[in-house]
NUTI-964035 format. One record per atom (N, C-alpha, C): residue number from 1; residue in one letter; chain; x, z, y. Coordinates in pm, 1 decimal, always signed. Atoms other than C-alpha are relative to their C-alpha. Layout:
! NUTI-964035
    nr   rest   kette         xx         zz         yy
   NUM      a       A          X          Z          Y
...
This chain:
! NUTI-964035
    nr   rest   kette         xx         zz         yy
     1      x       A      +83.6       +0.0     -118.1
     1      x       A       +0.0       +0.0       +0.0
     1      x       A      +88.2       +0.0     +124.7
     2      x       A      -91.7      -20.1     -110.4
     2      x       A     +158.2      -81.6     +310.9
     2      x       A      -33.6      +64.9     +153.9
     3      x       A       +5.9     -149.6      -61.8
     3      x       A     +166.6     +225.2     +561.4
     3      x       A      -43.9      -87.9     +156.0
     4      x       A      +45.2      +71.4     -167.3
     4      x       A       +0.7     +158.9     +889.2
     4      x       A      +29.1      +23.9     +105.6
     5      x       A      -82.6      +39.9     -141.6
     5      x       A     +149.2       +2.0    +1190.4
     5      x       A     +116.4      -38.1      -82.1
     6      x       A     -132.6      +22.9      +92.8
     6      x       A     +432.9      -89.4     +925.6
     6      x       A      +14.3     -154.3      +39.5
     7      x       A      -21.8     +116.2       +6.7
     7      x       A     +563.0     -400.0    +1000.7
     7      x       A      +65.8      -97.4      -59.2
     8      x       A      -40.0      +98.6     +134.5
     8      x       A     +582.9     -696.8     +765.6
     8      x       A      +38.5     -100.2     +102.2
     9      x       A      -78.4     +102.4      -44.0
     9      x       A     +812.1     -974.0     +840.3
     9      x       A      +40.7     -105.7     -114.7
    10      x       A      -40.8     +155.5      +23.3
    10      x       A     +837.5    -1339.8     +716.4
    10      x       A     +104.6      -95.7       -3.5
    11      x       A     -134.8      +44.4      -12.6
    11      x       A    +1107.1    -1546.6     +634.6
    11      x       A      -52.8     -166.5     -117.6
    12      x       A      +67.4      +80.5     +112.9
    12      x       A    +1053.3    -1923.8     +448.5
    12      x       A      +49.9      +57.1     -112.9
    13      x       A      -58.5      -68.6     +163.8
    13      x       A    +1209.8    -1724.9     +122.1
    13      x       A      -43.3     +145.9      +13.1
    14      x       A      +13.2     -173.5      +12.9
    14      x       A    +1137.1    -1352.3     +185.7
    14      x       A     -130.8      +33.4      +77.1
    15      x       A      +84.7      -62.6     -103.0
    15      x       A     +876.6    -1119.4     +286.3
    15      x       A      +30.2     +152.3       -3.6
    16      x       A      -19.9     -176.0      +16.4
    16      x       A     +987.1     -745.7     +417.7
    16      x       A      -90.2      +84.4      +25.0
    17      x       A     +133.4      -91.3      +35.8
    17      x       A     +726.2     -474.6     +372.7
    17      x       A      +75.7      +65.1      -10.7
    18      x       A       -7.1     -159.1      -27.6
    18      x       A     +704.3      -89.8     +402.1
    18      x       A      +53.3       +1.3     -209.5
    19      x       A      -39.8      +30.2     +147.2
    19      x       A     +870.8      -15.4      +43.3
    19      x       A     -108.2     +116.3     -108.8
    20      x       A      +86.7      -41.6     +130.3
    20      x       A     +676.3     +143.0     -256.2
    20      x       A      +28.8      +94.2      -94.6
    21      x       A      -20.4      -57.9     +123.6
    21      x       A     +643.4     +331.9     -559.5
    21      x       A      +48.9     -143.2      -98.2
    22      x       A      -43.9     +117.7     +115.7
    22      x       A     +711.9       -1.7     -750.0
    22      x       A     +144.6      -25.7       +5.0
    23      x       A     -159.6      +50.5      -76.4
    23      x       A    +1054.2      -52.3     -555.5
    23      x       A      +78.9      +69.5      -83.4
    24      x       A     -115.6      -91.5      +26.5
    24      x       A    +1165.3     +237.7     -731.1
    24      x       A      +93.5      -31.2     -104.4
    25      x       A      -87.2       +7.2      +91.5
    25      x       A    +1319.2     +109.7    -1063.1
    25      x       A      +83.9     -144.6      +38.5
    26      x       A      -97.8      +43.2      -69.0
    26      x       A    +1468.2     -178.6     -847.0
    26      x       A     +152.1      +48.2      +83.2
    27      x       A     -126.1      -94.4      -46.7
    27      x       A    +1646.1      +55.3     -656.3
    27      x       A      +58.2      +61.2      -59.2
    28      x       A      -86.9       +8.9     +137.1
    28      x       A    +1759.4     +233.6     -923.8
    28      x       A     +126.7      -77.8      -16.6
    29      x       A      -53.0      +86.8      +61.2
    29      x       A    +1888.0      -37.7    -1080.1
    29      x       A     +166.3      -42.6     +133.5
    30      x       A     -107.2      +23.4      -87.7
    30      x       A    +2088.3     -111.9     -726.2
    30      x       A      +90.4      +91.3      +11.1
    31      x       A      -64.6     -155.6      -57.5
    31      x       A    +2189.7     +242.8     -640.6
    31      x       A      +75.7      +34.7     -127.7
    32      x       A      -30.6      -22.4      +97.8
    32      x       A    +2289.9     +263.0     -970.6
    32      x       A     +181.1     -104.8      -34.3
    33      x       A     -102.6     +129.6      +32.3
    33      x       A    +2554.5      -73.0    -1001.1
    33      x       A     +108.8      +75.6     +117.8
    34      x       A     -111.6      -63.4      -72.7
    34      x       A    +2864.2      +76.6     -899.2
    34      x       A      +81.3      -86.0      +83.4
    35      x       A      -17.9      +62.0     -130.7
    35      x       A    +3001.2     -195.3     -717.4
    35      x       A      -73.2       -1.8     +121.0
    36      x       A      +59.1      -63.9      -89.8
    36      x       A    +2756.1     -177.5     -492.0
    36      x       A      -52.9      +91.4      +52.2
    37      x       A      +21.5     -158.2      -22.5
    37      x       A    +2683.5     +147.0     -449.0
    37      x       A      +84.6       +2.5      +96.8
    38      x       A      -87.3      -17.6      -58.2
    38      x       A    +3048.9     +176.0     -349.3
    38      x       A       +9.8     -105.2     +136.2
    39      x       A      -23.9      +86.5      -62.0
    39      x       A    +3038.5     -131.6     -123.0
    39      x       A      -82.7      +70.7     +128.1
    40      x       A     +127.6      -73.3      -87.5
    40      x       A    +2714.3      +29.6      +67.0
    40      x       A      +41.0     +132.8      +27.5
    41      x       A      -46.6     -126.0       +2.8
    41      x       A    +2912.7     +354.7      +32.5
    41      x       A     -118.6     +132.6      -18.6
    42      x       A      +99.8      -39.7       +2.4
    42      x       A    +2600.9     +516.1     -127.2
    42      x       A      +55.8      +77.7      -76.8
    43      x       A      -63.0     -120.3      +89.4
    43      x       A    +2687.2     +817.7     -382.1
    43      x       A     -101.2      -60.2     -125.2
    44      x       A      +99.8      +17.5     +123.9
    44      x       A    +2479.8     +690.0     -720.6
    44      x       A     -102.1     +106.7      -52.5
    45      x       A      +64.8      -88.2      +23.8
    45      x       A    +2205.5     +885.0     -790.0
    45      x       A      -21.0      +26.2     -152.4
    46      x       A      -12.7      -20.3     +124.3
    46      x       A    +2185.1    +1063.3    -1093.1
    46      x       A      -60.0       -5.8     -134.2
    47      x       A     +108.6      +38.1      +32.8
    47      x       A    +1865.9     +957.7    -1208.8
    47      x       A     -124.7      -42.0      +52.2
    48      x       A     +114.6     +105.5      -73.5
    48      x       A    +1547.5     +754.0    -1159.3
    48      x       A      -59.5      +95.3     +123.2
    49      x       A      +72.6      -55.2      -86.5
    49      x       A    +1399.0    +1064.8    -1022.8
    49      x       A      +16.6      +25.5     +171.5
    50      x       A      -18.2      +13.7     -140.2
    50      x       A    +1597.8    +1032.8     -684.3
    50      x       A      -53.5      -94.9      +80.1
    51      x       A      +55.1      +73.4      -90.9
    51      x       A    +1394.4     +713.9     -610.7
    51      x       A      -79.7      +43.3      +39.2
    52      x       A     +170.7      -62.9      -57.1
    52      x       A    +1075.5     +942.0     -532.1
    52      x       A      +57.4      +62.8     +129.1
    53      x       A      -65.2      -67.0     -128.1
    53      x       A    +1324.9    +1121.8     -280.9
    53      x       A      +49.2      -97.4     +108.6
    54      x       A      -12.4     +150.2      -93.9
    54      x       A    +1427.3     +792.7     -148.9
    54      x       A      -90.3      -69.7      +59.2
    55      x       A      +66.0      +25.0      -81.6
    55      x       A    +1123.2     +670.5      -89.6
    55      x       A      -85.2      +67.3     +103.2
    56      x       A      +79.0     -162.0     -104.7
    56      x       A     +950.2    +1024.7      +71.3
    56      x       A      +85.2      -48.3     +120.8
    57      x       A      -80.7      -23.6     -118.4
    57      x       A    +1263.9     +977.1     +333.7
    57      x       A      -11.7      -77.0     +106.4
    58      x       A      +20.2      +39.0      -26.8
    58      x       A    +1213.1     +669.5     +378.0
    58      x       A     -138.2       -2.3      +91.4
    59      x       A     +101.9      -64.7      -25.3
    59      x       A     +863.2     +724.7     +478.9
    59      x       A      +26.1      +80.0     +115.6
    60      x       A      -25.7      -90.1      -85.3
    60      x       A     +935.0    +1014.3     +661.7
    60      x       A     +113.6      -79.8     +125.8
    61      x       A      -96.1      +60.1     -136.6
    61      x       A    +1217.2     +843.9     +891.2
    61      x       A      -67.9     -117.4      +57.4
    62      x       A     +100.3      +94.8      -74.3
    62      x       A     +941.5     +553.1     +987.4
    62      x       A     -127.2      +91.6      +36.3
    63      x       A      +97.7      -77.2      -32.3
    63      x       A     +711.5     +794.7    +1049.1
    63      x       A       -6.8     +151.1     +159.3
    64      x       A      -98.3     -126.4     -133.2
    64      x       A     +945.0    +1031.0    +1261.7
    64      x       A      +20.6      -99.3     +131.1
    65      x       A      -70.7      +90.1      -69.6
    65      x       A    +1053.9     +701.1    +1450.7
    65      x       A     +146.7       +7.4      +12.2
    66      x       A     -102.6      +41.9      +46.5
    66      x       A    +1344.2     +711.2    +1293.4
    66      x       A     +105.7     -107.7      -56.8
    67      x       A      -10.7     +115.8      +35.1
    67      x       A    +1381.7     +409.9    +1118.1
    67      x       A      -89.4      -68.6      -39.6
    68      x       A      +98.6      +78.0      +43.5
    68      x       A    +1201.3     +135.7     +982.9
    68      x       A     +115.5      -65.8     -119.1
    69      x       A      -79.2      +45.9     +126.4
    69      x       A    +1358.1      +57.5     +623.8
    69      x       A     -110.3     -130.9      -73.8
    70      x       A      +78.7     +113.3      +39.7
    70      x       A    +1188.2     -273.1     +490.1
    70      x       A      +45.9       -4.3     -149.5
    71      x       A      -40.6      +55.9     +153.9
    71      x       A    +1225.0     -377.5      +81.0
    71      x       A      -51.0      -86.6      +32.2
    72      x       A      -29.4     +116.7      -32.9
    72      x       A    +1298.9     -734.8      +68.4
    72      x       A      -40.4      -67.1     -102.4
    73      x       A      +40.3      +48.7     +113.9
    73      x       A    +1073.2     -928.9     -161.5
    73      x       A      +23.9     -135.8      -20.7
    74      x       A      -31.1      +88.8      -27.0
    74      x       A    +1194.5    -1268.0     -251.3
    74      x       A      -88.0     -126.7     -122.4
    75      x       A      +80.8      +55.1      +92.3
    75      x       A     +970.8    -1556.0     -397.4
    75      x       A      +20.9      -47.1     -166.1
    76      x       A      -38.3      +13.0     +113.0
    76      x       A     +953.7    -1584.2     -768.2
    76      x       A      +52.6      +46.9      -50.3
    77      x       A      -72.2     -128.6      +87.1
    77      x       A    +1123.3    -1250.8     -832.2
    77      x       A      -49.3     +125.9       +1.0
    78      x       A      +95.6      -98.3      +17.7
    78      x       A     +944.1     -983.4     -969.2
    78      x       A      +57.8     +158.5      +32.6
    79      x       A      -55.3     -154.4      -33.2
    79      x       A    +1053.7     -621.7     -784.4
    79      x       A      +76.0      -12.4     +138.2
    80      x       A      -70.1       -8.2     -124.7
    80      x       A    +1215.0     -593.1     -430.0
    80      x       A     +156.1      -61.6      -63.5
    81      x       A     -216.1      +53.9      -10.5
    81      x       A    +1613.4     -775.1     -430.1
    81      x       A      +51.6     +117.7     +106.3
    82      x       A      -46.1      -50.4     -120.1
    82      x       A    +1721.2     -513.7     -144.8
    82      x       A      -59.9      +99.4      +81.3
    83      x       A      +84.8      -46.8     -138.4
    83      x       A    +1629.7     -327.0     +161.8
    83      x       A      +46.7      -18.9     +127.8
    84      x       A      -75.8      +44.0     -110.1
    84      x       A    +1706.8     -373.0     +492.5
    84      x       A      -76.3     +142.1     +127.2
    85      x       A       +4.9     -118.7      -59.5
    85      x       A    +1735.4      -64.0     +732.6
    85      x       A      +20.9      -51.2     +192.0
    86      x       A      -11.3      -60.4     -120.7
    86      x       A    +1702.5      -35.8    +1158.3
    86      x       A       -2.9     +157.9       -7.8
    87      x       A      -31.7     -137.4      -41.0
    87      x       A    +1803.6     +324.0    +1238.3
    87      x       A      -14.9      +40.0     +126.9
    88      x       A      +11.6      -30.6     -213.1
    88      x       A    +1717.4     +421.1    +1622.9
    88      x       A     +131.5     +120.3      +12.3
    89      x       A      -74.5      -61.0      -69.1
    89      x       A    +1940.7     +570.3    +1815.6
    89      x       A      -61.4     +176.9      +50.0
    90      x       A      +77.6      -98.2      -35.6
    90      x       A    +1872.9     +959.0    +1869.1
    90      x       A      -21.0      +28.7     +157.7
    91      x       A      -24.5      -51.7     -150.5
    91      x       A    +2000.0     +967.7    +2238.4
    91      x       A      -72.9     -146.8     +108.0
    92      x       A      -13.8      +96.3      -12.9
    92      x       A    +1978.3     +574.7    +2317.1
    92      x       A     -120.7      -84.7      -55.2
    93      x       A     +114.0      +64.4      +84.9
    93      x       A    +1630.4     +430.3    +2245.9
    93      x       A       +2.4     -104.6      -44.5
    94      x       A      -22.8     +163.4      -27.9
    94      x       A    +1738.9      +48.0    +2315.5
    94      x       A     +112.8      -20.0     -101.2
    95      x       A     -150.6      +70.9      +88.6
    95      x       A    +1997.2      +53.2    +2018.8
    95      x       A       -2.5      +56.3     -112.3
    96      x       A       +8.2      -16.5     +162.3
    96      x       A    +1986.0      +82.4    +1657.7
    96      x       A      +80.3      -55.9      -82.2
    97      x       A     -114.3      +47.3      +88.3
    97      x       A    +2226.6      +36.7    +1363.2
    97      x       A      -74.5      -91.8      -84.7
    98      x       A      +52.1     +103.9     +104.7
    98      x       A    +2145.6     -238.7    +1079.8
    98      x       A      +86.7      +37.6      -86.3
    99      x       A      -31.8      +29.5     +133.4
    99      x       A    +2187.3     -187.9     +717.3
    99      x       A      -55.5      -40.3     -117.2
   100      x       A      +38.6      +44.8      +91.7
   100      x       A    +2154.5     -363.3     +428.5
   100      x       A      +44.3      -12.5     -130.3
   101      x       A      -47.6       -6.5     +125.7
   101      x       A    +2188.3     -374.4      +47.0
   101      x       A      -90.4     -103.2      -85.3
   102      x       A      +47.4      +63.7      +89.9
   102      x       A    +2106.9     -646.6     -180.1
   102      x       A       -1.9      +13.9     -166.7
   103      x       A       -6.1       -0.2     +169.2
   103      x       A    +2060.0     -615.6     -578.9
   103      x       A     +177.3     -159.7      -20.1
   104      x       A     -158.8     +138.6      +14.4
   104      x       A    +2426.4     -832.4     -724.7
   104      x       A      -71.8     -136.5      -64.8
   105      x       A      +80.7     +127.6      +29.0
   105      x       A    +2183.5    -1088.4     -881.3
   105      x       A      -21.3      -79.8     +156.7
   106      x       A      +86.3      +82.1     -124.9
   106      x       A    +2094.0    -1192.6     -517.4
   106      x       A     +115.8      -57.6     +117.0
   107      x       A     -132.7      +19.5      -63.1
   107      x       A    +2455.7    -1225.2     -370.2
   107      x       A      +81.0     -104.8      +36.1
   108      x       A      -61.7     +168.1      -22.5
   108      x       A    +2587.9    -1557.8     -217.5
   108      x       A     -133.8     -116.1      -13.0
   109      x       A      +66.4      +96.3      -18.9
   109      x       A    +2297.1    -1711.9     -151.1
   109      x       A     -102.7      +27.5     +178.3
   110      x       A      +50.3      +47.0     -135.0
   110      x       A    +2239.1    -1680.7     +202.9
   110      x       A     -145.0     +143.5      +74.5
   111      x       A      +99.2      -60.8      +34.1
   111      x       A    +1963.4    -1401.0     +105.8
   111      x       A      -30.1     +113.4     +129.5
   112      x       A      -42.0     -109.7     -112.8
   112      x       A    +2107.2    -1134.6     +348.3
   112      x       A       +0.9      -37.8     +152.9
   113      x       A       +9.7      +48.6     -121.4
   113      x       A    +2159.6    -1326.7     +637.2
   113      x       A     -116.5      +11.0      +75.0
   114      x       A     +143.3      +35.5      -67.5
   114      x       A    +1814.3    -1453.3     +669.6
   114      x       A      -99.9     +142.1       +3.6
   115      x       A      +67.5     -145.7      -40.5
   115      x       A    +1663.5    -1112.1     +615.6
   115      x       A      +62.7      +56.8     +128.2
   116      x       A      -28.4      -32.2     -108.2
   116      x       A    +1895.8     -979.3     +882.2
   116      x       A      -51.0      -84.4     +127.4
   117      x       A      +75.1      +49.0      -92.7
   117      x       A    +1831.9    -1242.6    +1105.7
   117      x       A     -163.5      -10.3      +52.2
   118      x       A     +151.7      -33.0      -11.2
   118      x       A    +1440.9    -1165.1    +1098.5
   118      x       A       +9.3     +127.8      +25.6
   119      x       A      -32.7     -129.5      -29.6
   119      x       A    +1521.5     -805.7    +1134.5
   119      x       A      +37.5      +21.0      +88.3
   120      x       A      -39.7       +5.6     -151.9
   120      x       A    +1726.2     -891.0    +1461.4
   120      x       A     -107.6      -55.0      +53.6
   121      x       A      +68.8       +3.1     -128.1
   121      x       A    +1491.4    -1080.8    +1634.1
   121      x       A     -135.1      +76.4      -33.7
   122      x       A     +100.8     -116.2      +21.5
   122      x       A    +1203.9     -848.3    +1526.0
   122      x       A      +66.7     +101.7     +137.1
   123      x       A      -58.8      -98.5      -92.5
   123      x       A    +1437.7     -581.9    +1710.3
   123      x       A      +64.0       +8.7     +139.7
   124      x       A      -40.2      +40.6     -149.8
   124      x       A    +1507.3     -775.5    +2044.6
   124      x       A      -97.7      -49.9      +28.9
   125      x       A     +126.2      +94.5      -61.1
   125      x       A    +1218.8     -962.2    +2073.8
   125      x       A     -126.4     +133.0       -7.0
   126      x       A     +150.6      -70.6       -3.2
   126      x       A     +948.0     -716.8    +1976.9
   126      x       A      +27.7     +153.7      +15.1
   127      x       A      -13.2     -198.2      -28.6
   127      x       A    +1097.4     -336.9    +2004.4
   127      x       A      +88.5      -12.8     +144.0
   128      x       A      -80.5      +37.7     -162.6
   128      x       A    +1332.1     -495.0    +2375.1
   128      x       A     +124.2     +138.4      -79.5
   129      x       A     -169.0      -41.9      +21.9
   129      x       A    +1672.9     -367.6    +2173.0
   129      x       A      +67.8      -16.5      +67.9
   130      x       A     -103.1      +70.1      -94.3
   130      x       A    +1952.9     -411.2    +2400.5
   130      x       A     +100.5       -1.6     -116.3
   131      x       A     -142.8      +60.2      +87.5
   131      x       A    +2226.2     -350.2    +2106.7
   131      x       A      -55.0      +20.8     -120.3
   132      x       A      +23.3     -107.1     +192.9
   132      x       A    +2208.0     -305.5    +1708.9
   132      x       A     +187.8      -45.0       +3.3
   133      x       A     -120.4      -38.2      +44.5
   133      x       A    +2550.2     -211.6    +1557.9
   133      x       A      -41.6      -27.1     -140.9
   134      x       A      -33.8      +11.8     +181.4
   134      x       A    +2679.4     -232.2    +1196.4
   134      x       A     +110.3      +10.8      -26.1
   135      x       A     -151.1      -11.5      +47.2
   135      x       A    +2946.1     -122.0     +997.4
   135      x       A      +14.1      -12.2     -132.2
   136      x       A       -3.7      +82.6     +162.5
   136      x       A    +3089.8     -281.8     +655.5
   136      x       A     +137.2      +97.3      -20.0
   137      x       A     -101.1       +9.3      +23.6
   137      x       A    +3343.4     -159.7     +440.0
   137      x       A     +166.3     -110.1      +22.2
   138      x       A      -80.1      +79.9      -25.3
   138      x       A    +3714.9     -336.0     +509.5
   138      x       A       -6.9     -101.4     -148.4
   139      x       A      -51.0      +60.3     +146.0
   139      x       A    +3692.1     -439.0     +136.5
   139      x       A     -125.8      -81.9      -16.6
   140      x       A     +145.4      +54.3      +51.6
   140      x       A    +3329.7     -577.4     +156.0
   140      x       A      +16.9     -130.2     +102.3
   141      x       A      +17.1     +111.0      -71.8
   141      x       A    +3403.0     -944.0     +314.2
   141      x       A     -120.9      -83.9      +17.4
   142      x       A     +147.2      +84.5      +11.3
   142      x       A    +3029.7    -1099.0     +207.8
   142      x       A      -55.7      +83.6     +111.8
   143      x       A      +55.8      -73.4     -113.8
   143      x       A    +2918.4     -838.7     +476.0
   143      x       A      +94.9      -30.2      +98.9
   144      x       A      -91.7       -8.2     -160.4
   144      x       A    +3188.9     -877.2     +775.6
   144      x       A      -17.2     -190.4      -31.5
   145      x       A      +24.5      +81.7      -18.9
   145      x       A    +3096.1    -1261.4     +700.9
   145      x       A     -159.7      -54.3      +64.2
   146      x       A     +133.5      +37.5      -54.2
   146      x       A    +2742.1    -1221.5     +743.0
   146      x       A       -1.5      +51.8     +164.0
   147      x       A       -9.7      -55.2     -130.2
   147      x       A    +2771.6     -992.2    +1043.3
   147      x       A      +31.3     -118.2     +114.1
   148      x       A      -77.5      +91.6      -70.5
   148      x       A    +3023.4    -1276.7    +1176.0
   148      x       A     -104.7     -139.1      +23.5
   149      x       A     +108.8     +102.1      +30.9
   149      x       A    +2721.5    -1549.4    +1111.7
   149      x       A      -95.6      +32.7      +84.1
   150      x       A     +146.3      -32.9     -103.3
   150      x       A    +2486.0    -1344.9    +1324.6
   150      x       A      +64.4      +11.0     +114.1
   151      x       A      -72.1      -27.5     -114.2
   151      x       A    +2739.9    -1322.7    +1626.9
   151      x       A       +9.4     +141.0      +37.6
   152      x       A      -33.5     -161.4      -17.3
   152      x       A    +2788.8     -943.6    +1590.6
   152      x       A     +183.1      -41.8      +81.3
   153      x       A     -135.8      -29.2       -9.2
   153      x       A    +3136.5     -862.8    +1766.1
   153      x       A      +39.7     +102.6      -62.2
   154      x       A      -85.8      -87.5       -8.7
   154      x       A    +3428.3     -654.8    +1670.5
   154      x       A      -32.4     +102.1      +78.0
   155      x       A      -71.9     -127.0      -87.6
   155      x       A    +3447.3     -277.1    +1812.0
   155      x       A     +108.1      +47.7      -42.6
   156      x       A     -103.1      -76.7      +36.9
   156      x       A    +3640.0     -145.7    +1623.2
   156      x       A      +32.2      +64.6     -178.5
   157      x       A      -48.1       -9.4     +150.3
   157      x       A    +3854.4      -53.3    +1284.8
   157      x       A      +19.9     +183.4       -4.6
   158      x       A      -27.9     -144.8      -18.9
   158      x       A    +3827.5     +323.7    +1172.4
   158      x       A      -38.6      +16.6     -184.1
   159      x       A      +53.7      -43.3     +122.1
   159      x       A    +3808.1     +557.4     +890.3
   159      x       A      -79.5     +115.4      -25.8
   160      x       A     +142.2      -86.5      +20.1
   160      x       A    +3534.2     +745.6     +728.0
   160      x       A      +35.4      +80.3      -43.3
   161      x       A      -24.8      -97.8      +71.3
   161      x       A    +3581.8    +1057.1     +706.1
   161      x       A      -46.5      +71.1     -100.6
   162      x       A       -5.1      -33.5     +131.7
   162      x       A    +3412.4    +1128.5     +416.7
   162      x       A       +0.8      -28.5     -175.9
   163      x       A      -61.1      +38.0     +150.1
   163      x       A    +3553.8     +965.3     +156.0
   163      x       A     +163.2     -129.8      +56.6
   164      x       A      -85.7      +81.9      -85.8
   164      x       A    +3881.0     +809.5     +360.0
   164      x       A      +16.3     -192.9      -23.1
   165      x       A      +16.0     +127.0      +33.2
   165      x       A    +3734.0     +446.6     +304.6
   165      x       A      +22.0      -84.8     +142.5
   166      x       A      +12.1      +96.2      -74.8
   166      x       A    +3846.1     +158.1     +587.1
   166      x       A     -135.5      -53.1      +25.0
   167      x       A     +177.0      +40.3      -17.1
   167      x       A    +3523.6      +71.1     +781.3
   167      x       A      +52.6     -118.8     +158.6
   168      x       A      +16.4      +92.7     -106.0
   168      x       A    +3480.3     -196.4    +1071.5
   168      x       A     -148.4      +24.6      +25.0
   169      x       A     +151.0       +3.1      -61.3
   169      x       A    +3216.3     -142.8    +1345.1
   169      x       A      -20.2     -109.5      +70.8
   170      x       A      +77.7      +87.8      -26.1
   170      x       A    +3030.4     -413.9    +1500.4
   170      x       A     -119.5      +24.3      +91.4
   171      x       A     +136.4      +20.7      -66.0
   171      x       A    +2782.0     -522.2    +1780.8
   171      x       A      -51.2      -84.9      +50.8
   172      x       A     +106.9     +168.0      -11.9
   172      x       A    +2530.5     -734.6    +1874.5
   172      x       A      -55.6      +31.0     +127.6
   173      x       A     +103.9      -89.8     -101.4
   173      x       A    +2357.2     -686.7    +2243.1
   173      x       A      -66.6     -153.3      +42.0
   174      x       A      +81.1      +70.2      -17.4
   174      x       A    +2050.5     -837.5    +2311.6
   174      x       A      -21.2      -80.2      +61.3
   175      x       A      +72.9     +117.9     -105.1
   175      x       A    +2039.8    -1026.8    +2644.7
   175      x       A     +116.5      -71.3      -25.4
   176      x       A      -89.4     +120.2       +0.1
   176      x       A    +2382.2    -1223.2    +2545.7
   176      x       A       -4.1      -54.8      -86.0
   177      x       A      -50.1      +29.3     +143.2
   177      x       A    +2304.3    -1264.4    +2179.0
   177      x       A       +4.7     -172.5       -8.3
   178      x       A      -13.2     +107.4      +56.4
   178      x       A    +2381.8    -1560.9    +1976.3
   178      x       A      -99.9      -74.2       -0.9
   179      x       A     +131.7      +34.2      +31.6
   179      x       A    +2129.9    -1840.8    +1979.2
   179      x       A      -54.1       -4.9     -144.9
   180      x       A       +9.2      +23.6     +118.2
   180      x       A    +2177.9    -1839.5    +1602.5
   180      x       A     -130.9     +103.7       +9.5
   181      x       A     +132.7      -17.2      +25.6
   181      x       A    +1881.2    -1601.2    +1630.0
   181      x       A     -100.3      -21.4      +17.4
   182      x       A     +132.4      +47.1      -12.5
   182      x       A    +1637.9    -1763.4    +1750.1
   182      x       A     -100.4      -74.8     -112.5
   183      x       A      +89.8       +1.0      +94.6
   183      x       A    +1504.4    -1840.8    +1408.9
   183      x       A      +35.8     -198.7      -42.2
   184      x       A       +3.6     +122.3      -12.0
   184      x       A    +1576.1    -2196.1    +1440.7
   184      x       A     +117.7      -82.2     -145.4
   185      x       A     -119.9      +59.9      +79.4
   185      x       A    +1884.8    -2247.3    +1193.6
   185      x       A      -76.5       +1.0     -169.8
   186      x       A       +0.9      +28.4     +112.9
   186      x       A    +1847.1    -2322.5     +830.0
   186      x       A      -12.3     +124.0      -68.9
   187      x       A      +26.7     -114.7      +33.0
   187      x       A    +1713.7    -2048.2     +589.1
   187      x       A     +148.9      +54.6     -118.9
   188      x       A     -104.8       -6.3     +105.9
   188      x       A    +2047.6    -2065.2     +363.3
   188      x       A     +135.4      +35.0      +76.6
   189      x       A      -90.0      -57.3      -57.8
   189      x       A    +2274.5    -2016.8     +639.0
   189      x       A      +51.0     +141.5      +10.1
């Protein structure tokens, strides 16, 4: 059931929606694959039963106006591929982080992009964002390529202090962005 005022977003391959009880053994399944886990720098949960806590939070942080976490349904595949996260700013209303995680079945095909890019202009066009940020592992290049595809810049190279992993931050601000978002480019890009 999708939670009201939740906003669903369109893509010619995807549609993102408020995420579910169904999502959960997708996620799983993601949160679970240790490459990505680690790539997303997520801790693996130790069983299914943390997706009920995952999705309560979820929930709860769109509800707080916290975030708006979308699961990323893609045609002809049965269970969410992903999710895709805005985070608001607690101090800074006009600026929110972007994250995203795809299932490894869904990887190199453009999948991420185009969800992000619907997720940006959602968040400049219809919430008046001035920046979103993002930060990738140094070791995760399919992410510091996509970023680089949406005209995010460079801020800056640092490390995380809790688990001393190489990270790169990133930003995007609204009134100079790239025209690549205007929706207009190819859905595979």
């Amino acid at each position: 059931m999708e939670a009201a005022g939740f906003p669903r977003l369109t893509t010619p391959r995807l549609v993102l929606r408020a995420p579910e009880e169904r999502d959960i053994p997708a996620w799983f399944a993601r949160a679970t694959d240790v490459e990505s886990a680690s790539l997303a720098g997520d801790p693996a949960p130790a069983d299914i039963s943390a997706g009920k806590r995952w999705l309560a939070r979820s929930r709860r942080r769109f509800l707080d106006g916290k975030a708006i976490q979308w699961s990323i349904d893609h045609d002809g595949v049965a269970g969410a591929i992903g999710t895709i996260t805005l985070s608001f700013d607690a101090v800074y209303a006009e600026a929110a982080t972007l994250g995203f995680v795809l299932g490894r079945a869904h990887w190199g095909q453009g999948l991420g992009t185009e969800a992000a890019r619907e997720v940006l202009r959602y968040g400049f066009e219809t919430l008046s964002l001035e920046q979103v940020t993002a930060e990738a592992v140094e070791r995760n290049p399919a992410s510091l390529r996509l970023l680089a595809k949406l005209g995010f810049r460079h801020v800056e190279s640092f490390v995380d202090e809790s688990d001393g992993e190489r990270c790169e931050r990133f930003a995007l601000d609204g009134n100079g962005r790239s025209s690549r978002l205007a929706g207009h480019m190819s859905p595979g890009f």
